[in-house]
C-alpha positions in Angstrom: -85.9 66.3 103.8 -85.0 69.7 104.3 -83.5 71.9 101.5 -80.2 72.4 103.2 -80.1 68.4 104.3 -81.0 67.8 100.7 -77.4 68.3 99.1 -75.8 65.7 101.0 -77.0 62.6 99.0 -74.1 60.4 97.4 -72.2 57.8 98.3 -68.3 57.4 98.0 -65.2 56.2 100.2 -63.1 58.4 101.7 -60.2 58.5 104.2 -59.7 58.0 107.8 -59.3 60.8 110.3 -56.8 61.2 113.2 -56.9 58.0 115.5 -58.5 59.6 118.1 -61.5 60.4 115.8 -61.5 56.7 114.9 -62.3 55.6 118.0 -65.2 57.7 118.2 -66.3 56.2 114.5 -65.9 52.9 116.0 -68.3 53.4 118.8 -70.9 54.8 116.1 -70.5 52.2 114.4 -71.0 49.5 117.2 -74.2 52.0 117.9 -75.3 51.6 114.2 -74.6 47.8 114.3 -77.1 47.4 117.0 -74.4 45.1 119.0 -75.2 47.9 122.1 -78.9 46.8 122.1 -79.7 44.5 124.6 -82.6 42.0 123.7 -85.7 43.4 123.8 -87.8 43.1 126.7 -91.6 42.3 127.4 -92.1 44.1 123.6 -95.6 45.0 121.9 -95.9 43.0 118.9 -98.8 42.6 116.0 -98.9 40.0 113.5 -101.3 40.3 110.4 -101.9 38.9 106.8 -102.1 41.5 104.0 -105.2 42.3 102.0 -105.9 44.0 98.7 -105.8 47.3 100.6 -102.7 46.1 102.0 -102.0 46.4 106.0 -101.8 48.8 108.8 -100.2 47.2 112.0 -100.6 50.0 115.4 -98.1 49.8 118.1 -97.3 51.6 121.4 -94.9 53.9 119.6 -94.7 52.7 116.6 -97.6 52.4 112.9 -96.3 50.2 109.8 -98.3 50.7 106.9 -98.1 48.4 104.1 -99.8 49.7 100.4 -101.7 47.0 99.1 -99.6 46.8 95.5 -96.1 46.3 97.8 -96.7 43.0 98.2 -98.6 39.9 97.3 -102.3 39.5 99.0 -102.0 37.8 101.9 -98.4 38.2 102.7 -97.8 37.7 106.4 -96.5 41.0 108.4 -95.4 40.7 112.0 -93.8 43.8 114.3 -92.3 43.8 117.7 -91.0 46.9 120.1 -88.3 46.4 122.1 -86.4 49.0 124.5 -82.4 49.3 123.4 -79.9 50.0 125.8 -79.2 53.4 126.6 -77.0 54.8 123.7 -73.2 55.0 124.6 -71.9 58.0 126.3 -68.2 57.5 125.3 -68.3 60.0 122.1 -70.7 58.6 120.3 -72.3 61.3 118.0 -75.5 59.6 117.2 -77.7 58.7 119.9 -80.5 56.3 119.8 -83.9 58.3 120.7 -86.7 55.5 120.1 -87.5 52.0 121.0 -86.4 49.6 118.4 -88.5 48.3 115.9 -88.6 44.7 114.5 -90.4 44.4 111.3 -91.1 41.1 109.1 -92.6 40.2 105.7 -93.3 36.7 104.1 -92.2 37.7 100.9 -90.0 41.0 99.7 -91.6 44.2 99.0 -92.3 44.6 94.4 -89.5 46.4 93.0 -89.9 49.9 93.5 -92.3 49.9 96.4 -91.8 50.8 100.6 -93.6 50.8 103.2 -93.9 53.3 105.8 -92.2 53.6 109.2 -93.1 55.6 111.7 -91.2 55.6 115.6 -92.6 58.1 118.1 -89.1 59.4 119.8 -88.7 58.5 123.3 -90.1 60.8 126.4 -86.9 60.3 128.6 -85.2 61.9 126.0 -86.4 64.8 126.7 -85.5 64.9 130.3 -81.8 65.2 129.3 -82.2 68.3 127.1 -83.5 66.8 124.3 -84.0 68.8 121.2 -85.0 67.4 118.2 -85.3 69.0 114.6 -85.6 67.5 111.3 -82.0 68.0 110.2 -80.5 66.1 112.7 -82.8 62.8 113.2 -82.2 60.1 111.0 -84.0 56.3 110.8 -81.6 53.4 111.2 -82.4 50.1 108.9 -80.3 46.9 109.2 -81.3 44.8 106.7 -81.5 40.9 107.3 -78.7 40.6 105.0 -76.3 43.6 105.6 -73.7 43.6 107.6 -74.0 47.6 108.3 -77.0 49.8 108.6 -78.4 52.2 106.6 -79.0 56.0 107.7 -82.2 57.4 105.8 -83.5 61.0 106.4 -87.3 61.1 107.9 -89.9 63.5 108.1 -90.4 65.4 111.4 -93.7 66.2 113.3 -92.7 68.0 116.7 -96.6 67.8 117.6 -96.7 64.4 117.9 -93.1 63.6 118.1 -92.8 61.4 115.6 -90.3 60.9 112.8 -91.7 58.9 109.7 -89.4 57.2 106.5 -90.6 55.4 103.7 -88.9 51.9 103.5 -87.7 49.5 100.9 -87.4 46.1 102.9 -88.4 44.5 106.4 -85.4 44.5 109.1 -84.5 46.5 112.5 -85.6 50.2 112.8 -84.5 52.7 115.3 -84.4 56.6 115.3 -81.5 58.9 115.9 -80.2 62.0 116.8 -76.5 63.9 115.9 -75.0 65.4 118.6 -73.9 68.2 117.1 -71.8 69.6 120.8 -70.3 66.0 120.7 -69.0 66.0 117.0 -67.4 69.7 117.8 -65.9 68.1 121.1 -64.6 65.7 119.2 -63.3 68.7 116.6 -61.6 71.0 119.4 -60.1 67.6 120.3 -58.6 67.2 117.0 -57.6 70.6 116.6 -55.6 70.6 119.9 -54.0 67.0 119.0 -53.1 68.6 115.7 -51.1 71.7 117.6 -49.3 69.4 120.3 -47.7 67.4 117.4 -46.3 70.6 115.5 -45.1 71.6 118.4 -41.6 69.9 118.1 -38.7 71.7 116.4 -37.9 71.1 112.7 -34.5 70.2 112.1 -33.4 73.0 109.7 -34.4 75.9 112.4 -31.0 78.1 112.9 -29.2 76.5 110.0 -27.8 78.8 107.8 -28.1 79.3 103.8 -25.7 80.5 101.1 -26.5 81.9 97.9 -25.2 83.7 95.1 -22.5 85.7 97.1 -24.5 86.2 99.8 -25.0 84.2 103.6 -28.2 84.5 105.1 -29.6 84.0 108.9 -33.3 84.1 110.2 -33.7 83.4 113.6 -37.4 82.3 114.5 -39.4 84.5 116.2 -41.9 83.5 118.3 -45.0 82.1 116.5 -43.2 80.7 113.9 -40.6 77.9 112.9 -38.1 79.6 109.7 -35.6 77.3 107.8 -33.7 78.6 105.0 -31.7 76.7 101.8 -30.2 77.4 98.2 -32.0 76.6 95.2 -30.6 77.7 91.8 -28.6 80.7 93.2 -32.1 81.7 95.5 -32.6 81.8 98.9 -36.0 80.0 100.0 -37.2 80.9 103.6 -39.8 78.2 104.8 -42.5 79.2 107.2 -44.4 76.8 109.8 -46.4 77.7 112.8 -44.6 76.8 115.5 -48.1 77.3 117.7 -52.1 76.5 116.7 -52.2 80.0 115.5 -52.6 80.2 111.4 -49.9 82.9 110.0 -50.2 84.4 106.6 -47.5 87.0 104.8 -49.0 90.6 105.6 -46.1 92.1 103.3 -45.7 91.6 99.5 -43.3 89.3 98.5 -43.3 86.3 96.0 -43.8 82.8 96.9 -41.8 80.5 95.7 -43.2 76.8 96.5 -47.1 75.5 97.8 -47.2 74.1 101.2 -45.8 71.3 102.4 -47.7 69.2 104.4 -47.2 66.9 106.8 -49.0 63.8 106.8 -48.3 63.2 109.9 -49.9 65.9 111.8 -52.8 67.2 109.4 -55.5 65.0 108.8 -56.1 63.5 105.3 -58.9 66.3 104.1 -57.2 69.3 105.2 -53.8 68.0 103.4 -56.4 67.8 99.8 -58.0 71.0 100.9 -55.0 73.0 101.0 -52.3 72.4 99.2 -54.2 73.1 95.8 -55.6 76.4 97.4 -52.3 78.1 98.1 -51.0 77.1 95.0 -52.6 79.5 92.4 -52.5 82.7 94.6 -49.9 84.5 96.9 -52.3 85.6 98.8 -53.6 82.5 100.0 -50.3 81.6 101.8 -50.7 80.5 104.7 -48.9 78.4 107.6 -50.2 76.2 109.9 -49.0 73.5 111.9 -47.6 70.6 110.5 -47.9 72.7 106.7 -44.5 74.9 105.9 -44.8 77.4 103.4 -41.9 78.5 100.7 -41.2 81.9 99.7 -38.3 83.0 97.4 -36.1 85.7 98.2 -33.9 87.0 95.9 -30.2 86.3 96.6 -28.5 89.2 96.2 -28.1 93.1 98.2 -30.3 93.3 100.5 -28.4 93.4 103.9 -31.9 93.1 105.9 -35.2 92.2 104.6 -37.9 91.7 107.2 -41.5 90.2 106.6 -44.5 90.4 108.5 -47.1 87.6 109.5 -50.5 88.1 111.0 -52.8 85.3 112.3 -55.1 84.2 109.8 -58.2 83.0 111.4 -59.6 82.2 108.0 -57.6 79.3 107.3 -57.7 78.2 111.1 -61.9 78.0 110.3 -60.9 75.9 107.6 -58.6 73.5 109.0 -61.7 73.1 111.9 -64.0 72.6 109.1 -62.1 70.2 107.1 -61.3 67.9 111.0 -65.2 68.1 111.3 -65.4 66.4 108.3 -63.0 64.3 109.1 -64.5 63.3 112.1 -67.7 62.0 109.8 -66.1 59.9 107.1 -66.4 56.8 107.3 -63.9 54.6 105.6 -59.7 54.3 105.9 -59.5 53.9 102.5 -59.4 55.4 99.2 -57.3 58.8 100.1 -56.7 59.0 96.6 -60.4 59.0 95.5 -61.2 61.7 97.9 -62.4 65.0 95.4 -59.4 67.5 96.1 -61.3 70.2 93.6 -63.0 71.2 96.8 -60.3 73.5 97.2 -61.5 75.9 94.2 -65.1 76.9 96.0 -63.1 77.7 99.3 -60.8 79.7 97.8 -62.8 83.0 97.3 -64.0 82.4 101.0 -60.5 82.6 102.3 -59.7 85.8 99.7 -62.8 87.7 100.9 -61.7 87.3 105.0 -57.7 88.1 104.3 -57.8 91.0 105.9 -59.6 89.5 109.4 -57.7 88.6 112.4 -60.5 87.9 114.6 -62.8 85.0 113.6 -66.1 87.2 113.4 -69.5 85.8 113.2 -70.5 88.2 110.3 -68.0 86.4 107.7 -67.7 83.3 109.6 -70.9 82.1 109.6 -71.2 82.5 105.7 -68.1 80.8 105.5 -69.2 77.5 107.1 -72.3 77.7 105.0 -70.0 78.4 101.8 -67.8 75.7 102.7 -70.2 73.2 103.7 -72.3 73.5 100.4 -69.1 73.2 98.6 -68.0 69.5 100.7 -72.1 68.5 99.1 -71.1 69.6 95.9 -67.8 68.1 95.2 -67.6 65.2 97.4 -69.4 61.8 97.2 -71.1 61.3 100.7 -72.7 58.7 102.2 -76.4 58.6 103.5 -74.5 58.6 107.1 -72.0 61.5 106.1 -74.9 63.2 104.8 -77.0 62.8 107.8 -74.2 63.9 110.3 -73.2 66.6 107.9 -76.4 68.0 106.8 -77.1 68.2 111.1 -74.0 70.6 111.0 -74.8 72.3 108.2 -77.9 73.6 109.8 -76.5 75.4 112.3 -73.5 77.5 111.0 -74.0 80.0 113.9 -73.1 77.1 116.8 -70.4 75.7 114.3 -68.9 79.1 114.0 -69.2 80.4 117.6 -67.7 77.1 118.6 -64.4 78.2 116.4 -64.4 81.1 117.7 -64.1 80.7 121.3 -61.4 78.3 120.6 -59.7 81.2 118.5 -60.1 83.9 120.7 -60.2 82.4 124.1 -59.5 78.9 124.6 -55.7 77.4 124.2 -54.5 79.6 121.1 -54.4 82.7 123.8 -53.5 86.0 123.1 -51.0 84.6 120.1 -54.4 84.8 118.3 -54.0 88.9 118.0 -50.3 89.0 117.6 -48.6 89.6 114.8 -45.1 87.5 113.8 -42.2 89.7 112.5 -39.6 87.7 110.7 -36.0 89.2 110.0 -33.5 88.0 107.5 -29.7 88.7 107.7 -27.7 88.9 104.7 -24.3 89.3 104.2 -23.3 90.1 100.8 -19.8 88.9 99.5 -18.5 90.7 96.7 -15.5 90.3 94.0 -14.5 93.1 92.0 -13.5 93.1 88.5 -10.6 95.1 86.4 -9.8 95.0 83.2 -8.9 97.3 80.2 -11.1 98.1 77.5 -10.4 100.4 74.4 -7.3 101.5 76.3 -9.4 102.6 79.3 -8.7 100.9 82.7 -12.5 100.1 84.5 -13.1 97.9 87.4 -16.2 97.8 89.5 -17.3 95.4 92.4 -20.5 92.9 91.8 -22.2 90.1 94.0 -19.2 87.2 94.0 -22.0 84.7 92.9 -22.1 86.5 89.5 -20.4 86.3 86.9 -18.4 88.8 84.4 -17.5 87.9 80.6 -15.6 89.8 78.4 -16.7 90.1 74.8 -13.5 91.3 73.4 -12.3 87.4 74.5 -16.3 86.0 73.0 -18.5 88.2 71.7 -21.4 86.0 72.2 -21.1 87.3 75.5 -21.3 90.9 74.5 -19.4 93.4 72.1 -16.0 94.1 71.3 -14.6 96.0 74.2 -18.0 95.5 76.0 -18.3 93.2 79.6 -21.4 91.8 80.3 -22.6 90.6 83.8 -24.2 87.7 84.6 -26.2 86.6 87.7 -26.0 83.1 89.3 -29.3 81.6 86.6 -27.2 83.2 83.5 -29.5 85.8 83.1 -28.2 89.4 81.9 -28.3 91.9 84.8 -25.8 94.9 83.2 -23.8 95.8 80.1 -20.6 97.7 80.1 -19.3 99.5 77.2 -15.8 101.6 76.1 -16.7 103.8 73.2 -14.3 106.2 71.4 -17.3 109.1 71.4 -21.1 109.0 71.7 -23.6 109.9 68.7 -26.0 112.2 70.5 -28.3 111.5 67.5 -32.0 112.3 67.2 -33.8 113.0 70.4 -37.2 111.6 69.0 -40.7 111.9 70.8 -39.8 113.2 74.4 -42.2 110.8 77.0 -42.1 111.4 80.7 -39.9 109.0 83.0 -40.2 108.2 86.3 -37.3 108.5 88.4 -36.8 105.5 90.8 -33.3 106.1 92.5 -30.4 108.1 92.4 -27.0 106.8 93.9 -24.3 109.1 94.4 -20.9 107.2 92.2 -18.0 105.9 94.8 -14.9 107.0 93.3 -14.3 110.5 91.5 -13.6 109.7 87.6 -9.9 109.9 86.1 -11.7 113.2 83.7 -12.5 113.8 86.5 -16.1 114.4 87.2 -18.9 113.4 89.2 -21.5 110.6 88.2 -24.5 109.3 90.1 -26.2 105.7 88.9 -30.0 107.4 87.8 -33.0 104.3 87.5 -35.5 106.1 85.3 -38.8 104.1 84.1 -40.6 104.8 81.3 -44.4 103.6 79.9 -45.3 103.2 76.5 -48.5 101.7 77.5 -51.6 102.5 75.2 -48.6 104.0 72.2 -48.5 101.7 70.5 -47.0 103.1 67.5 -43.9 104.1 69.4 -43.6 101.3 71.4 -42.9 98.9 68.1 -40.9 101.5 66.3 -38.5 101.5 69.5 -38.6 97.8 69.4 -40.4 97.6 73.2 -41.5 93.9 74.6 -42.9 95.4 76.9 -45.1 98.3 78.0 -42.4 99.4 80.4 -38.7 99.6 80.5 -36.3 100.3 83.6 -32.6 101.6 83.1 -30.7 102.4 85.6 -26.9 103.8 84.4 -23.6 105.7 85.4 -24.5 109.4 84.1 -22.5 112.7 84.3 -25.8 114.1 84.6 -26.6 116.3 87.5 -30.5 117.4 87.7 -33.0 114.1 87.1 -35.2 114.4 83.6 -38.7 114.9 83.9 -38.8 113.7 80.1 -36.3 111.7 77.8 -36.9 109.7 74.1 -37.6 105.9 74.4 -34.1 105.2 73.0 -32.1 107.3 75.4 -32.8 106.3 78.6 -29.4 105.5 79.7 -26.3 108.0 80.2 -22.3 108.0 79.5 -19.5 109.1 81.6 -16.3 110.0 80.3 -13.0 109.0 81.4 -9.6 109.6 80.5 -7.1 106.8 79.3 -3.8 109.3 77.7 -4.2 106.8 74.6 -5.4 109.0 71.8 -8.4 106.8 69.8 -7.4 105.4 66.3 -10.5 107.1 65.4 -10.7 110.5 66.7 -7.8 112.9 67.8 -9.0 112.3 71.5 -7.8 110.4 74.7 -10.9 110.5 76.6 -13.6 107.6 75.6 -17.0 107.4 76.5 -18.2 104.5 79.1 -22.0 103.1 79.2 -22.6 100.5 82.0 -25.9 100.1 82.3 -28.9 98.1 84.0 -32.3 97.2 81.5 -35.3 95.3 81.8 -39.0 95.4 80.7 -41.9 94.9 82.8 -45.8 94.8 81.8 -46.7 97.6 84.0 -45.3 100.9 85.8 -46.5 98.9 88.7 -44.3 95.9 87.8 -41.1 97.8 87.8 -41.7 99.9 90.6 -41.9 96.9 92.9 -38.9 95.0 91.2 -36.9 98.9 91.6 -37.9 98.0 95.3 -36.5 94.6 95.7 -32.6 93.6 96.8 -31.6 92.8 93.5 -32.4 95.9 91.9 -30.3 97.4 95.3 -27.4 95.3 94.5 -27.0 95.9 91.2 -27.5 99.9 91.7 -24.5 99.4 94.7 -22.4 97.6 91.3 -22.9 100.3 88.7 -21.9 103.0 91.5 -18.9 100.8 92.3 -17.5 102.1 88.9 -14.2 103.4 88.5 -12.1 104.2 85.5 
């Protein structure tokens, strides 16, 4: 047995392929069954009586040798040859290459003991192009009493041409070879059934979805199937192939949901393979046929947001991988039982070839090694699976050349090098809000799906003559507050800031006097000290606020990161001798890294709530 043959050893049930690979099974199977032998013909046959050194019975193509502690002295032993019937040529992907082999004993082999078999391999065989190696022959048995036959791995000697097993019991012996160019016929076949049944149209294409204020469109581009809906106040875009060409999300975004496949289309192991794999890394999405993928997008400014997706021949190999082993399992039943945890070895082979679009023999053929050590690893197999397997596993370089043509030439075209450009219209509704606070009249505009509550009315929703906005999943998104003056206070320990945005205010103040909306982020990462005393979460904290200040800081204190404007109301305070008051309306949120924040800073909902704060007036 060969080292790489080796690993594919145990038995288990697993699911039925596509139907068209089960038709190919079922010929293999009548193969195995013998029922395509005909009777054998004028056979050689020897007949002899065991001794104490056993027996040795010598046939034209065929040696049985019996150690004498197998069985009792003077057990009787007889063989026959026979010719089978040529093997069928109907997709069959193992092919009978010997005569077959009748073997009987008088009495069962001692526990623990075999016999050995040796078949010397047909010379028409190879006439048709015949050629052998020890990973892909295999010895048929069918026992007396079983109703299917057994696969066992031999030894090989191409000198002699002869393949040689040690056997537990008499019955009907033939050798065999896997045709490895049939089982990846049978593959391509699968893989081009697969894309002419995601073909059709989903439903939800060109539907429309409203969230939060907002109404979004995203017409499908060629290459790709989008659907959007609502979920709690988001806006989830799902993303299917619409041709055989894998896609994968080339810009940053988060996903939202792991794919959804269809059980209809994929077959049974690709479903287990790769749903858990997308599910514990955003850079694993992917979309193939028949599989949608869910991405959130954040309901809320953004009038445009447009992604890109690139073919992703790394998780085509895999969906041909996973139909070739398909196309070798055996049973219809026991989906359930099928080892899913495959998933976590093929993971870092899909991470390591994100950036490919061309299926490249350099990455590609460790891949199918990778991949095919992992099926031995985690999957029970049976001694067939392991034989038909273990032949494909010993030539990754014809498994993976074989993907690639279909990649880059055969029916996926010039798709295969295309990139898929998805847009996404939004149109933002907005309310605005007015009100009077501290004798100062302020209004401002904000996304209509959010909400504003006044905390002079319930100050669990903010402070007295504070208003406190809310987005669509209740969380806090800005504070507005009327003071009577402003404590300018302590500066503290000046820290740089980096400046992320500054919008220009939309209405010139009742003071009157400019303000621009200023996003400053600051890191207290590796300051510990002054983190805690400041009462930080987090490392890093963004502001953005309406300030009357002009030039952007370079520097500020942890505890003055947002600014005031000042407006004028003609109602002196009941505290100082003054008619202006002093308005915060601010923007805060902490993030683990400077990294973290730049990237939300980036996003439409930061956008949409800079466009509210500027909306101020007062």
């Amino acid at each position: 047995m060969s080292k790489r043959s080796a690993v594919f050893s145990r038995a288990h049930g697993v699911p039925s392929p596509a139907a068209s690979v089960v038709a190919v099974l079922a010929g293999v199977a009548l193969l195995l069954n013998g029922c395509a032998l005909m009777p054998d013909a004028k056979a050689a046959s020897q007949e002899t009586r065991t001794t104490a050194q056993g027996a040795v019975l010598e046939l034209a193509g065929a040696t049985i040798t019996v150690p004498g502690t197998a069985v009792a002295t003077d057990t009787a032993v007889s063989a026959s040859l026979g010719r089978p019937a040529a093997a069928p040529q109907d997709g069959g992907v193992l092919r009978t290459v010997s005569q077959k082999l009748q073997l009987t004993l008088g009495a069962p082999l001692a526990d623990g003991a075999a016999m050995s078999v040796t078949l010397t391999l047909d010379p028409q065989e190879y006439a048709k192009g015949f050629s052998p190696s020890v990973d892909s022959l295999a010895l048929v048995h069918q026992r007396k009493d079983a109703a299917e036959p057994e696969l066992m791995r031999v030894a090989w000697n191409p000198d002699t041409k002869e393949v040689n097993a040690q056997v537990p019991a008499d019955g009907e012996f033939w050798a065999v070879h896997v045709d490895v160019s049939q089982v990846l016929k049978t593959v391509q076949s699968g893989v081009e059934k697969t894309a002419e049944m995601a073909a059709s149209k989903p439903s939800c294409v060109g539907q429309q979805a409203a969230a939060a204020g907002m109404t979004f469109d995203a017409p499908s581009p060629a290459g790709a199937w989008i659907c959007l809906r609502e979920s709690t106040g988001k806006v989830v875009v799902s993303v299917s192939a619409s041709t055989s060409v894998p896609l994968r999300l080339a810009t940053a975004e988060q996903r939202f949901g792991a794919a959804v496949p269809n059980p209809t289309i994929l077959n049974p192991y690709f479903q287990q393979v790769f749903t858990p794999l997308v599910k514990g890394a955003n850079a694993r999405a992917g979309a193939v046929p028949g599989a949608a993928v869910e991405f959130e997008l954040s309901a809320a400014g953004a009038d445009q947001t447009e992604w890109t997706f690139q073919p992703y021949p790394a998780l085509f190999l895999l969906n041909y991988l996973s139909i070739m082993v398909a196309a070798t399992l055996e049973s219809q039943e026991n989906l359930e039982d099928f080892d899913a945890t495959t998933a976590a070895c093929v993971a870092p082979l899909v991470d390591t070839t994100m950036e490919q679009i061309s299926l490249a023999s350099s990455w590609a053929v460790p891949f199918v090694e990778g991949f095919m050590d992992c099926v031995a690893k985690t999957v029970q197999i049976s001694p067939r699976m392991d034989v038909i397997l273990g032949s494909l596993n010993a030539v990754p370089e014809l498994v993976a050349s074989s993907a690639a043509a279909l990649w880059e030439q055969g029916f996926l075209g010039e798709q295969a090098r295309e990139s898929v450009t998805v847009n996404i219209a939004g149109t933002m509704q907005w309310a605005r809000y007015s009100g009077t606070l501290n004798a100062a009249k302020i209004s401002f505009e904000h996304p209509a799906g959010w909400t504003v509550m006044d905390g002079s009315i319930n100050q669990q929703f903010g402070q007295r003559n504070s208003v406190v906005v809310y987005d669509h999943s209740g969380s806090k998104k800005a504070e507005l507050t009327v003071m009577d003056s402003v404590h300018a206070g302590i500066a503290g320990t000046l820290v740089p800031v980096t400046v992320l945005g500054t919008v220009a205010g939309g209405a010139k103040l009742s003071a009157p006097a400019p303000f621009a909306v200023q996003s400053l982020a600051m890191d207290l990462g590796g300051k510990d000290q002054l983190r805690k005393s400041n009462l930080w979460p987090q490392n890093v904290k963004l502001a953005a606020s309406i300030s009357a200040a002009a030039a952007e800081p370079t520097q500020r204190a942890p505890g003055q990161l947002t600014g005031t404007v000042t407006v004028e109301t003609g109602v002196k305070s009941a505290v100082h001798n003054t008619t202006t008051r002093q308005v915060s309306f601010s923007h805060v949120s902490n993030f683990d890294d400077m990294a973290s924040a730049q990237n939300y800073a980036g996003g439409s909902e930061f956008a949409a709530i800079q466009k509210m704060l500027a909306s101020f007036t007062g």
